[in-house]
C-alpha positions in Angstrom: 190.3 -92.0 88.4 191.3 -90.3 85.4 189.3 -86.6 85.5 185.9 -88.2 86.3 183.9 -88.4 89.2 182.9 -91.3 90.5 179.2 -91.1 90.5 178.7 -94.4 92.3 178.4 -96.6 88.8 181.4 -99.0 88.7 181.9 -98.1 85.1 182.0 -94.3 85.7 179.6 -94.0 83.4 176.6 -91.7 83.9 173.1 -92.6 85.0 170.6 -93.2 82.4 168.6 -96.0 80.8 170.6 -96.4 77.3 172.6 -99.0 76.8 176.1 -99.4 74.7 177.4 -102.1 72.4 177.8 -104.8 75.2 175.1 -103.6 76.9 177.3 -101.4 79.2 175.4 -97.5 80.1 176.9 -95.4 77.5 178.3 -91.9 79.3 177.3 -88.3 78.1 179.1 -87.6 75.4 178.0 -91.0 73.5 174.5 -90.6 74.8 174.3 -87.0 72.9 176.0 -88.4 69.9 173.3 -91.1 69.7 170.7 -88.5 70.4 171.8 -86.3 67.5 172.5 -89.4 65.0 169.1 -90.3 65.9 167.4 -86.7 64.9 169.3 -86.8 61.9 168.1 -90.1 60.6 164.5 -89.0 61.6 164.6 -85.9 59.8 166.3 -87.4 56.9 163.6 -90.4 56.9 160.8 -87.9 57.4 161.8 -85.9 54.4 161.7 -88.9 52.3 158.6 -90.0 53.4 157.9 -86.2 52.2 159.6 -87.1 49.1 157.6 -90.3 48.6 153.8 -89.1 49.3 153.7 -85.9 48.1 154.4 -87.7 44.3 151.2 -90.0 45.4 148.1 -89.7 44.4 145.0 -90.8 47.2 143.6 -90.2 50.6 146.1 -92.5 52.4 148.8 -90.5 50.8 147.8 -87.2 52.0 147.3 -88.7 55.3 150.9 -90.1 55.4 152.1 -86.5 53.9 150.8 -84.9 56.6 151.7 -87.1 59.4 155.4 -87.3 57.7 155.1 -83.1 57.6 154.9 -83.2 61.7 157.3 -86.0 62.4 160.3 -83.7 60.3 159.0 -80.5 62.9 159.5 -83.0 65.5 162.8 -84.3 64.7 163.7 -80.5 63.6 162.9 -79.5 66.8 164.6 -81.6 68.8 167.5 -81.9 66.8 167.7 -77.9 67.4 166.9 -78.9 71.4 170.4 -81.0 71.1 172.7 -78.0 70.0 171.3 -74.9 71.2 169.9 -76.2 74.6 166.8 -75.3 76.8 165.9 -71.2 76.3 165.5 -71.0 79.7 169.2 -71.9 80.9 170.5 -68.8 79.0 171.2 -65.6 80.1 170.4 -62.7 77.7 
């Protein structure tokens, strides 16, 4: 072993239901790097949307301005969940 555990997977990889390159479960640290890429793009795609619809004129746009509006709080939020954590794990 080389500073792992061996958690039972032959691969030493963590538990979870993502997936590498080759199919192989990604461990921790590449999960959470895929998990904060992800937010990122979101956010950065949800801004645009932003972007886009707010120049538009028309119901549909306004629609798609506001949905695009909560999908950047959602991303937001979890791309703040991925660096500072639960609340409720830290001591004061």
């Amino acid at each position: 072993m080389t500073g792992q555990e061996f958690n039972g997977n032959p691969s030493g990889a963590a538990g979870g239901s993502r997936t590498g390159h080759h199919g192989q479960p990604m461990d921790h640290h590449r999960r959470s790097d895929y998990d904060r890429t992800a937010a990122k793009t979101g956010m950065a795609l949800a801004m645009g949307a932003l972007l886009v619809t707010g120049m538009m004129d028309g119901r549909t746009a306004g629609k798609l301005h506001i949905v695009s509006g909560i999908a950047l709080v959602g991303f937001s939020f979890w791309h703040h969940h991925l660096y500072h954590g639960s609340p409720r794990g830290r001591k004061a």
